[in-house]
C-alpha positions as CSV (number, residue, x, y, z in Angstrom):
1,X,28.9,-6.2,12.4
2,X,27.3,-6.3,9.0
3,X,24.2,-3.9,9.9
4,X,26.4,-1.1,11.2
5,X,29.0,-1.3,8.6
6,X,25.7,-0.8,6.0
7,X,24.8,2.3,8.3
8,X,27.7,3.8,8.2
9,X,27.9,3.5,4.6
10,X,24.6,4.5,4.1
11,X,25.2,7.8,5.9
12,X,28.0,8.4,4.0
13,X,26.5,8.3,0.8
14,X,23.4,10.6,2.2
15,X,26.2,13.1,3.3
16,X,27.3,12.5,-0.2
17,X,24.1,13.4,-2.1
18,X,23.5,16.4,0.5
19,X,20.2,14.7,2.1
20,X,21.2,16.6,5.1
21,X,21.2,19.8,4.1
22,X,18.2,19.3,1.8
23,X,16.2,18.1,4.7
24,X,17.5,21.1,7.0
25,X,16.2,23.7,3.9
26,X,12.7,21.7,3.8
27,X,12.4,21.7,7.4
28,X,13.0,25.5,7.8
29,X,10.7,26.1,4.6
30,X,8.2,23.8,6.2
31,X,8.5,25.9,9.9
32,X,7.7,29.2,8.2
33,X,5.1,27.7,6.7
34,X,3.8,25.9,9.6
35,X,4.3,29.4,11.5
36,X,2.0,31.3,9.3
37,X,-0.5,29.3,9.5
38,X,-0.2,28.4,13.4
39,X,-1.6,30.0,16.7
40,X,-0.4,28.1,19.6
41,X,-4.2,26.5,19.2
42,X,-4.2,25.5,16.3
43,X,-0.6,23.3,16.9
44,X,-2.2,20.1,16.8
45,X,-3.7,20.4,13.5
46,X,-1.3,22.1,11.8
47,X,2.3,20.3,12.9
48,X,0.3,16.6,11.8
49,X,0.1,18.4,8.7
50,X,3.5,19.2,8.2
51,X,5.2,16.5,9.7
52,X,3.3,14.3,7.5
53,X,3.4,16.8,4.2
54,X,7.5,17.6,4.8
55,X,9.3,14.8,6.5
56,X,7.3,12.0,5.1
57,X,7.1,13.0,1.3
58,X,11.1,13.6,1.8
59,X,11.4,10.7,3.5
60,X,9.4,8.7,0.6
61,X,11.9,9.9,-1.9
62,X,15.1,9.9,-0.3
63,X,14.8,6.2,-0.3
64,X,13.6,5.6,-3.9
65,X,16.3,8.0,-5.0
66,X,18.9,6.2,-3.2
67,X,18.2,2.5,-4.6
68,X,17.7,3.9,-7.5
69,X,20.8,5.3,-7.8
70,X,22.1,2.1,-6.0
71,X,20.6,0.0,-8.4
72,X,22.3,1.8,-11.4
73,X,25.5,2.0,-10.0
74,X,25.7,-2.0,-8.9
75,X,25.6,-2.0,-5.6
76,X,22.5,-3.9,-5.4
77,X,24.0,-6.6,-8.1
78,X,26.7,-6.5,-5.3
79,X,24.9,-7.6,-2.4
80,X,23.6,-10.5,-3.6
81,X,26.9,-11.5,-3.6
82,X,27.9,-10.0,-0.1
83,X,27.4,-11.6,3.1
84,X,24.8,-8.8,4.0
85,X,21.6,-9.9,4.2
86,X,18.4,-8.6,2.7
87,X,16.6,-7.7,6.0
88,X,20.1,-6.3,7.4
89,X,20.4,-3.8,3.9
90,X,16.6,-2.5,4.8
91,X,17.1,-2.3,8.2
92,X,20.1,0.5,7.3
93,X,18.1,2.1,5.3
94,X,15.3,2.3,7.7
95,X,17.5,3.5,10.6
96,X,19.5,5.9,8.6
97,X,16.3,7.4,6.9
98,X,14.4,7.8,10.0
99,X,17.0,9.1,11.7
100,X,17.2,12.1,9.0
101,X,13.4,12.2,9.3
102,X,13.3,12.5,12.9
103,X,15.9,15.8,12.7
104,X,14.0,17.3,10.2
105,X,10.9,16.8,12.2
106,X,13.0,18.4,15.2
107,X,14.1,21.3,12.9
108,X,10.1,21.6,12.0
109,X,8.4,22.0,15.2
110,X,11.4,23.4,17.0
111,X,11.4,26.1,14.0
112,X,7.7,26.9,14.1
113,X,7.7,27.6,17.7
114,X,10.7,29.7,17.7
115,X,8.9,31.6,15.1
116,X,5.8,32.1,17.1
117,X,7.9,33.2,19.7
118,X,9.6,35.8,17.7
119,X,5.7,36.8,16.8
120,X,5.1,37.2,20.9
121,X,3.1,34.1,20.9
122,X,4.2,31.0,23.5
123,X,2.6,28.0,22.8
124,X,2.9,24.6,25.2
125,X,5.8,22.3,24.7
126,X,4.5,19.1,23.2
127,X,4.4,15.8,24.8
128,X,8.2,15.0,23.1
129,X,7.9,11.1,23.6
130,X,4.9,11.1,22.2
131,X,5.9,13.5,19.2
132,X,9.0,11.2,18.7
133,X,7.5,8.0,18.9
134,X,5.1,9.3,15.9
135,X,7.9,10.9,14.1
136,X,9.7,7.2,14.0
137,X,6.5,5.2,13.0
138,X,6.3,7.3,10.4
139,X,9.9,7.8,9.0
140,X,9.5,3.9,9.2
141,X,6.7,3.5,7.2
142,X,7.7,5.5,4.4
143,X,11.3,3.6,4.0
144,X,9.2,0.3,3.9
145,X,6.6,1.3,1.6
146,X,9.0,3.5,-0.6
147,X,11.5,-0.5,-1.0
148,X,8.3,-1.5,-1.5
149,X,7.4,1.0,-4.4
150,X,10.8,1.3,-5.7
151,X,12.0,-2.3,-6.1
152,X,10.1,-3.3,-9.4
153,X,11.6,0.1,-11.3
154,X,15.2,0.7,-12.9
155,X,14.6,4.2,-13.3
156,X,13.8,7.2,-11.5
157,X,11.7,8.4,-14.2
158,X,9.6,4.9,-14.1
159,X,9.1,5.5,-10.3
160,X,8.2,9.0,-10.3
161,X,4.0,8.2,-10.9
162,X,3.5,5.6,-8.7
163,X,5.4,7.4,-6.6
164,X,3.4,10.4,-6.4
165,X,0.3,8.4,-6.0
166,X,1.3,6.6,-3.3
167,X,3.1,10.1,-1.7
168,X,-0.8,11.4,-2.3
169,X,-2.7,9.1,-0.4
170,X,-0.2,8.9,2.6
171,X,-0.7,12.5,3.0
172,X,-4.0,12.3,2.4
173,X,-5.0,11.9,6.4
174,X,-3.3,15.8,6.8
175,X,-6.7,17.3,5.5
176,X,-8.6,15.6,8.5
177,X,-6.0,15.9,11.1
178,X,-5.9,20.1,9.9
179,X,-10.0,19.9,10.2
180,X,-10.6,21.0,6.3
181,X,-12.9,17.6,6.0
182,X,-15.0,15.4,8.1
183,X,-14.2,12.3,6.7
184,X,-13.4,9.6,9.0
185,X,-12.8,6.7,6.3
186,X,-9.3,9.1,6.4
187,X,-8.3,7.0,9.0
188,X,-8.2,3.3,7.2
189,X,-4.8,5.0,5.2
190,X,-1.5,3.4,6.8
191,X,0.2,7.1,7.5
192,X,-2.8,8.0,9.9
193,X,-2.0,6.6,13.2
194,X,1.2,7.2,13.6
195,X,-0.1,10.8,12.6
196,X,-2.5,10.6,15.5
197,X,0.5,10.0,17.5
198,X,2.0,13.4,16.3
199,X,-1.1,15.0,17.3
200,X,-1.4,13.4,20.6
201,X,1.8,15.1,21.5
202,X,-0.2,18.6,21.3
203,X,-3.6,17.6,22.8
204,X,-5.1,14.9,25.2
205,X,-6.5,11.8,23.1
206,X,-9.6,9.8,23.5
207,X,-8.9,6.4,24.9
208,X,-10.1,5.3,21.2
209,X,-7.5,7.6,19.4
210,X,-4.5,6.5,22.3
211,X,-6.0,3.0,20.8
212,X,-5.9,3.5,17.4
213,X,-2.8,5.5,17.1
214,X,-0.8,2.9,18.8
215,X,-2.4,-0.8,18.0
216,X,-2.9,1.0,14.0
217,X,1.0,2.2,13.9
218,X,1.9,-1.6,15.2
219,X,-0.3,-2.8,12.8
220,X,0.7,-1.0,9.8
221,X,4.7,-1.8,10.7
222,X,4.0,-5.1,11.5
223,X,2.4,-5.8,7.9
224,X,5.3,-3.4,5.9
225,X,8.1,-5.4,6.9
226,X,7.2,-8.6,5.0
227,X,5.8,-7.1,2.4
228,X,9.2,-4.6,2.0
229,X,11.5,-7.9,2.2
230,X,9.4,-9.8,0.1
231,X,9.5,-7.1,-2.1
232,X,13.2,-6.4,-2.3
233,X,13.7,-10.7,-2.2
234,X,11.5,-11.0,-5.4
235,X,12.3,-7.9,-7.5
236,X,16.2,-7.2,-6.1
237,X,17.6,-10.8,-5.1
238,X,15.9,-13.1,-7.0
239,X,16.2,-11.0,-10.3
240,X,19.6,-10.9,-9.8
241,X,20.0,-6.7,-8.8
């Protein structure tokens, strides 16, 4: 099968560039850091943060690095050439990527509650299906809008600004989700609802945030999937890699 042979060489190359063990030291920097600011209360504003701060931003730039360094190397010339097709290349990347963002997201919270513990404080365990299914949306939306990003640039140095931009109003939502602003219009950026998904696992939602975060997170996936493979068609296939 075409999709898992891509997977498996996917994860080979991320074992290759160390993504692992990056995302294992980011997670465990992002725990500490999640820890000091943390009392069991104050869970479900500050674990939105980081999940969305650490294991998105990562997330974002693991996958321009990697077709980046894809591009350079020819493996994208290649594919054109190869029976795999366009949506079976992204859908590796997708799976592969969210899978390392859903272990660094387990490393996260699993890492800022051990540390409370170790302080003498017990917090809840949070709703994990919920805290999952928010953790995938949003490992999923930064793949597709980092192809999306990525796709037009040769160079890592080219990518870097637009990058950052886009990195900065993804995260953008964490300063209403932590309660540092009252500013609703937040909530209009793609990242949010699945964020409100991540914070639903820590408190009971509204029937208009269980609304939002789920329609918004099907929403925002169902519109980054074209646009990635229309993307990665017009600036990848088309232009020849």
């Amino acid at each position: 099968m075409r999709l898992a042979a891509a997977m498996r060489l996917d994860a080979r190359v991320q074992a290759r560039n160390q993504l692992l063990p990056i995302s294992v030291v980011v997670a465990a920097l992002g725990s500490g850091m999640l820890a000091w600011l943390s009392t069991p209360e104050r869970l479900a504003r500050t674990v939105p943060l980081g999940v969305l701060a650490f294991v998105g931003g990562s997330t974002l730039l693991y996958v321009m690095a990697m077709i980046v360094l894809e591009r350079a190397d020819g493996t994208l010339a290649a594919l054109i050439v190869s029976p795999l097709r366009p949506a079976e290349y992204l859908g590796s990347k997708v799976v592969t990527l969210t899978t390392l963002a859903s272990i660094e997201a387990a490393i996260l919270v699993g890492g800022t509650y051990g540390l409370l513990a170790a302080q003498g404080e017990s917090a809840p365990l949070p709703r994990l299906a919920l805290l999952a299914l928010g953790v995938v949306v949003l490992g999923v939306l930064h793949v597709l809008l980092g192809v999306v990003i990525v796709v037009p640039h040769r160079r890592l140095m080219d990518v870097l600004v637009p990058m950052s931009l886009v990195a900065l109003v993804l995260q953008a939502p964490a300063v209403w989700f932590v309660g540092a602003v009252d500013a609703p219009w937040l909530l209009a950026i793609p990242s949010a609802p699945p964020t409100m998904l991540v914070r639903g696992a820590f408190v009971p939602l509204a029937p208009w945030e269980w609304a939002y975060g789920l329609g918004g997170s099907a929403f925002v996936i169902a519109v980054a999937v074209p646009w990635a493979l229309r993307r990665f068609r017009r600036h990848v296939v088309e232009a020849g890699g």
